[in-house]
C-alpha positions, 0 to 999 in steps of 0.5 A: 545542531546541539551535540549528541553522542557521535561514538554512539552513532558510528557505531551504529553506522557500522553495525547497519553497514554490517548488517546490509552486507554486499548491496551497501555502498554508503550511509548519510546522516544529513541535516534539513538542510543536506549538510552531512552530519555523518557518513560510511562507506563500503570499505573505509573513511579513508578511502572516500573522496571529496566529490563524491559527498559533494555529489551525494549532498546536491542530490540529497539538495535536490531532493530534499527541496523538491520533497519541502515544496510539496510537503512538509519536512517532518510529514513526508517519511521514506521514499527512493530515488534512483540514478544510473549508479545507486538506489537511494532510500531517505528515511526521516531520523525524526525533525533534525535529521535524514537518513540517506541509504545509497545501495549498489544499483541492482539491489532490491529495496524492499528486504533492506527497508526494515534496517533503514527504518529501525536505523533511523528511529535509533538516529532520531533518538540519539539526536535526543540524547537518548541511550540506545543500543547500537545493535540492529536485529539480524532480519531474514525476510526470505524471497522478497517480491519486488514492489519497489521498481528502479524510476530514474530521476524519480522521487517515490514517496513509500506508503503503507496503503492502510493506517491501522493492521490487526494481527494476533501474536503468540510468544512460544518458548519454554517455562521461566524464559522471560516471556511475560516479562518482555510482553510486560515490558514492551506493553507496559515499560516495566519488569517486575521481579516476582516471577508468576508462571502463566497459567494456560495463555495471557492475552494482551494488546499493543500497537506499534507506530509507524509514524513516517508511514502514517501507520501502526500495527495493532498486536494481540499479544498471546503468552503461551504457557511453556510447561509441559503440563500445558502442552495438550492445550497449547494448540487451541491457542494456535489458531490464526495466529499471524506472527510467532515469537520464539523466545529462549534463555541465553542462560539455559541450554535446553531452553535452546535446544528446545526451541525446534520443538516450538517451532514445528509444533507451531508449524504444524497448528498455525497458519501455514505462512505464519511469520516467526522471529528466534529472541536469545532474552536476558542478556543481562545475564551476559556472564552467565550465557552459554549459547554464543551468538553465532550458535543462535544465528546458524539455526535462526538461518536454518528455521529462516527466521530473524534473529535479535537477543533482549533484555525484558530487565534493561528493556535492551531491544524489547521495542525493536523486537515487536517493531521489526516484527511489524515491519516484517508483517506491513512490508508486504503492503508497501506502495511506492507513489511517484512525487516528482521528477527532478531532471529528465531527458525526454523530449519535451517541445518548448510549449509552456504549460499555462491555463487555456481556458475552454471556449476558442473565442476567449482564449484568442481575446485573452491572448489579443490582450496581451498583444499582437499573436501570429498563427505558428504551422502545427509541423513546426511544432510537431514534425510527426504525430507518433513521434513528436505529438502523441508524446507531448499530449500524454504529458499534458492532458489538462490541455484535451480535458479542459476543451471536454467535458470529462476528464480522461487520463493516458494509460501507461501503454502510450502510442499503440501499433496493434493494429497498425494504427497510430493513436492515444489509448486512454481512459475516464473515471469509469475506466471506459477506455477512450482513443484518441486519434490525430492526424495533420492537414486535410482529414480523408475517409481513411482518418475516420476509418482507422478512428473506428477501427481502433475504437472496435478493436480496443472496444472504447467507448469515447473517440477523440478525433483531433485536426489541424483542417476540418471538412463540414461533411466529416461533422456531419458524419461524427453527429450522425454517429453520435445519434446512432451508433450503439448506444455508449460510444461517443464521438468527438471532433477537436481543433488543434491549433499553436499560437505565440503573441511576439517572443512568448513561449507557443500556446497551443489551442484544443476546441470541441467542434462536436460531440453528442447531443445533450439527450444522447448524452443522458441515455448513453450516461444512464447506461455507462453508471448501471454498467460501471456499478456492475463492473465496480462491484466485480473490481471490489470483490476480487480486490477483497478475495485477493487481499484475503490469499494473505490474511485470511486463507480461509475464504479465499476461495469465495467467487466475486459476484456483481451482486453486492454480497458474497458468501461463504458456508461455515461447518453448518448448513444453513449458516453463512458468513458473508461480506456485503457492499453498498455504495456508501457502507459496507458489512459483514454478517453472519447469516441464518438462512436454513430452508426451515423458518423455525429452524433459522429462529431457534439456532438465532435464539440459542445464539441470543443466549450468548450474546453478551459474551460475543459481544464482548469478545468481539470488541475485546478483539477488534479494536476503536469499534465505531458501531457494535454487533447488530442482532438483527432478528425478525419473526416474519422473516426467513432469514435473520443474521448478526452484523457489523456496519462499516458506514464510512465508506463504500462502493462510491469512494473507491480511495477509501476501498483498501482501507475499508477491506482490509476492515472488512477482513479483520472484523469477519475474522473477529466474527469467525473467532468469536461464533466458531464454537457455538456454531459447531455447538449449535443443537439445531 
């Protein structure tokens, strides 16, 4: 590795360590290939043994190549890992470096992310031979809900669900405190010395990238005017607002003293759970101050708000101001996704996993080939049922799915008792629950029994009956069910035998003995699709209601439908916002639905007068718009609206369905913002 600045990045060590506090117990700074560049521990470099870097860097091997082997290094960003002793949290440091966190085994990751991240950008840019500064803003998250859980021996990739959030951001502070000038220099990288003050409020727009996230955050940037004169129309800029910067001058005192003001009136106007940051600016002006830094952290502590002090003339933590502000926000969306295991202790029996394909006839002709095979006794493999194979069929379903035609996976419940029987609870991709019952030797009237009584109390809708022996009259019994039991439970018979070919490794072998009828089969489809747009529908809105509990309150008391729209009144009657869903698009609308015709036409008409300045403060608000405002109106028709289309996703692709809400929400708020006033101005 090329030379770089390594005063500069034990400095920055240290101040992480600091900032950390009790749950540290080391830091790494490793190259590509896990050789360890840079370390700290808790107490102090002297202290460190031998074997314990040697044992964090065959971990960090470890890890590293597992990440190499199914991504690429450079596109898989942060993730955990945890042992009996310590949390593990990696972060990329840009394309030569990782960043390895190790904190004490109790400790949550989550209020610790936002440091890793802003320390590992800083480590990037050392890397590059960038000046940085080695200080890491003081970051109070409060109460932090845990999304991050403790999986043993597992790597969890960290993932921000969605690729792009849209927040309005307000500056508050007293007049001449550096505001515009930070706004200036986190937007445009300059600082200009002709100081203007802001007349009223100055809107502007940037986003910050989250690239190892595969995110970014978009600001909408609102510079409020600090001078008392403004303070009777200071609150119309309040509304909601997500995020609030409270900015003072290190210099001035009563800049200070005033920001308790600025932050109950903020408060008292703005969301009730808007996110605000404490800024000391113009430490260039460091001989001059006379607010010390500890004055400035005890009451960022009492307001519970994070702290950092700036620079808008040397830029000095200008970006890291607005990307901890975005890590504060974004973090409430993290989601860990499991990538793999690197060792494990589980009961596992030596049966390798290799393509069996679906029809008994080929897979016993494909194994003849490979030489003479002999028929293994299920109980040499398996001794028990519940102990032995239900664990082994949940790690490898591909084996049961490739002998149906469907495919189904194991909830994480596993082996259920509830009901004193023993069997598999899983699920298909219409999250119809299936059970899955086995039993060796002879099968008996009690085995169907117990089957039919699992299937009624976990009200499945698929029972998967699996045997070692099978009698005719209980494929007749499963036929005959399967033409005439309600109309969507299906049942099925699997053969389950083990077979090895000389001293290979066993190969066990499911195939279909029954199942429904291909006309069966289509009814009990027909009826299983019209029930799961239904229930897909239902699952939709109430993901989209619980998403807005946090970004748009407002309408959060909407009740989900199985319908594809829901509504919500605005203050006038007969004006209705609402959020509508089809199976490949989706939109928002604002509705004019009045029991009067003519009362409909003229509120749209009024609204038409105004068109192309709701046009363009809508689009000035919500940004990359595919598809523009459609002013749908109809002279023959009752009702006529203004909508926004999404048309690239919809109820069908339920991987899109975060994103897409996420949309749906940030748009209604742009059309809530930019029809407000004329739907409270409305004549008619």
């Amino acid at each position: 590795m090329s030379s770089f600045d390594k005063d500069r990045l034990n400095a920055l060590l240290k101040w992480y360590r600091q900032e950390i506090g009790r749950d540290f117990a080391a830091a790494f700074v490793l190259d590509r290939e896990g050789q360890v560049i840079d370390y700290l521990t808790k107490t102090s470099e002297e202290e460190i043994e031998v074997d314990f870097v040697d044992n964090i860097r065959e971990i960090m091997g470890l890890i590293l190549k597992k990440i190499a082997e199914d991504f690429t290094l450079g596109n898989f960003g942060a993730g955990t890992f945890d042992t009996t002793e310590y949390r593990f949290i990696f972060c990329e440091a840009g394309p030569k470096a990782i960043f390895v966190t190790l904190l004490d085994a109790l400790s949550l990751v989550e209020p610790v992310f936002p440091y890793t991240y802003l320390t590992a950008e800083k480590i990037a840019r050392i890397f590059e031979g960038q000046p940085i500064s080695p200080v890491i803003p003081k970051i109070f998250s409060g109460k932090s809900d845990q999304k991050i859980y403790r999986k043993m021996d597992t790597i969890q990739r960290l993932n921000v669900p969605f690729s792009d959030y849209i927040y309005k951001l307000i500056l508050g502070g007293d007049g001449a405190v550096g505001k515009t000038s930070m706004v200036q220099r986190f937007v445009e990288g300059i600082f200009r010395t002709d100081y203007k003050a802001t007349i009223g409020t100055s809107i502007t727009k940037k986003e910050c990238q989250f690239e190892g996230l595969d995110s970014k955050v978009r600001f909408i940037i609102w510079d409020l005017a600090g001078q008392p004169q403004f303070n009777r129309i200071r609150h119309h800029y309040y509304d909601d607002a997500d995020a609030g910067i409270l900015v003072y001058d290190i210099t001035r005192r009563d800049t200070f003293e005033n920001i308790k003001k600025w932050y109950l009136e903020i408060k008292d106007k703005a969301k009730q759970n808007i996110l605000m940051i404490l800024v000391g600016n113009k430490t260039d002006l460091n001989k001059s101050r006379v607010i010390t830094v500890t004055e400035a952290e005890n009451l960022a502590k009492e307001l519970g708000l994070s702290y950092i002090e700036t620079s808008a003339m040397t830029g000095e933590n200008i970006n890291d101001t607005f990307k901890m502000m975005a890590l504060q926000l974004i973090k409430q969306f993290f989601k860990p996704i499991e990538i793999s295991k690197i060792e494990t202790n589980k009961f596992v029996p030596e049966i390798e996993s290799r393509e069996v394909s679906k029809e008994f006839e080929e897979k016993i002709e494909k194994i003849s080939e490979i030489g003479k095979f002999k028929k293994i006794p299920i109980t040499s493999v398996w001794k028990s049922v519940e102990n032995d194979f239900y664990p082994w069929l949940e790690k490898n379903f591909d084996y049961l799915n490739e002998a149906l035609d469907f495919q189904i996976i194991p909830l994480d419940k596993g082996t259920l008792t509830n009901v004193n029987i023993n069997c598999v609870l899983a699920e298909d991709k219409f999250n119809n629950k299936t059970i899955i019952y086995s039993q060796f030797g002879k099968i008996s009237s009690t085995n169907l029994v117990d089957l039919l009584r699992a299937i009624s109390f976990y009200n499945a809708k698929k029972g998967i009956w699996i045997c070692e022996e099978i009698l005719p009259e209980y494929e007749k019994i499963i036929s005959w069910l399967n033409e005439n039991s309600q109309i969507d439970v299906s049942f099925y018979i699997l053969k389950l035998e083990v077979f090895q070919v000389k001293d290979s490794p066993l190969t066990p072998i499911l195939i279909k003995i029954c199942g429904p009828s291909a006309e069966s089969k289509k009814v009990r489809s027909l009826k299983i699709e019209l029930d799961y747009v239904d229930k897909r529908r239902m699952e939709f809105w109430e993901k989209l209601i619980e998403k807005m509990y946090t970004l748009f309150p407002e309408h959060a008391n909407i009740s989900p439908q199985k319908t594809s729209w829901i509504f919500i009144s605005s203050v006038k009657k007969g004006l209705r916002y609402a959020y509508v869903i089809n199976n490949n698009s989706a939109a928002i609308k604002l509705y004019f639905d009045y029991t009067d015709r003519e009362i409909n036409q003229k509120r749209f008409k009024e609204f038409e007068t105004y068109k192309d300045e709701i046009n363009k403060a809508f689009q000035n608000i919500y940004y990359e718009l595919q598809n523009s405002l459609e002013w749908d109106y109809k002279e023959n028709r009752n009702f006529q609206s203004i909508t926004y289309r999404f048309d690239e996703a919809g109820l069908e692709d339920e991987m899109s369905w975060e994103q897409l809400q996420y949309k749906m929400i940030d748009a209604m708020k742009c059309l809530v913002e930019t029809t407000k006033m004329h739907v409270e101005d409305l004549k008619y």
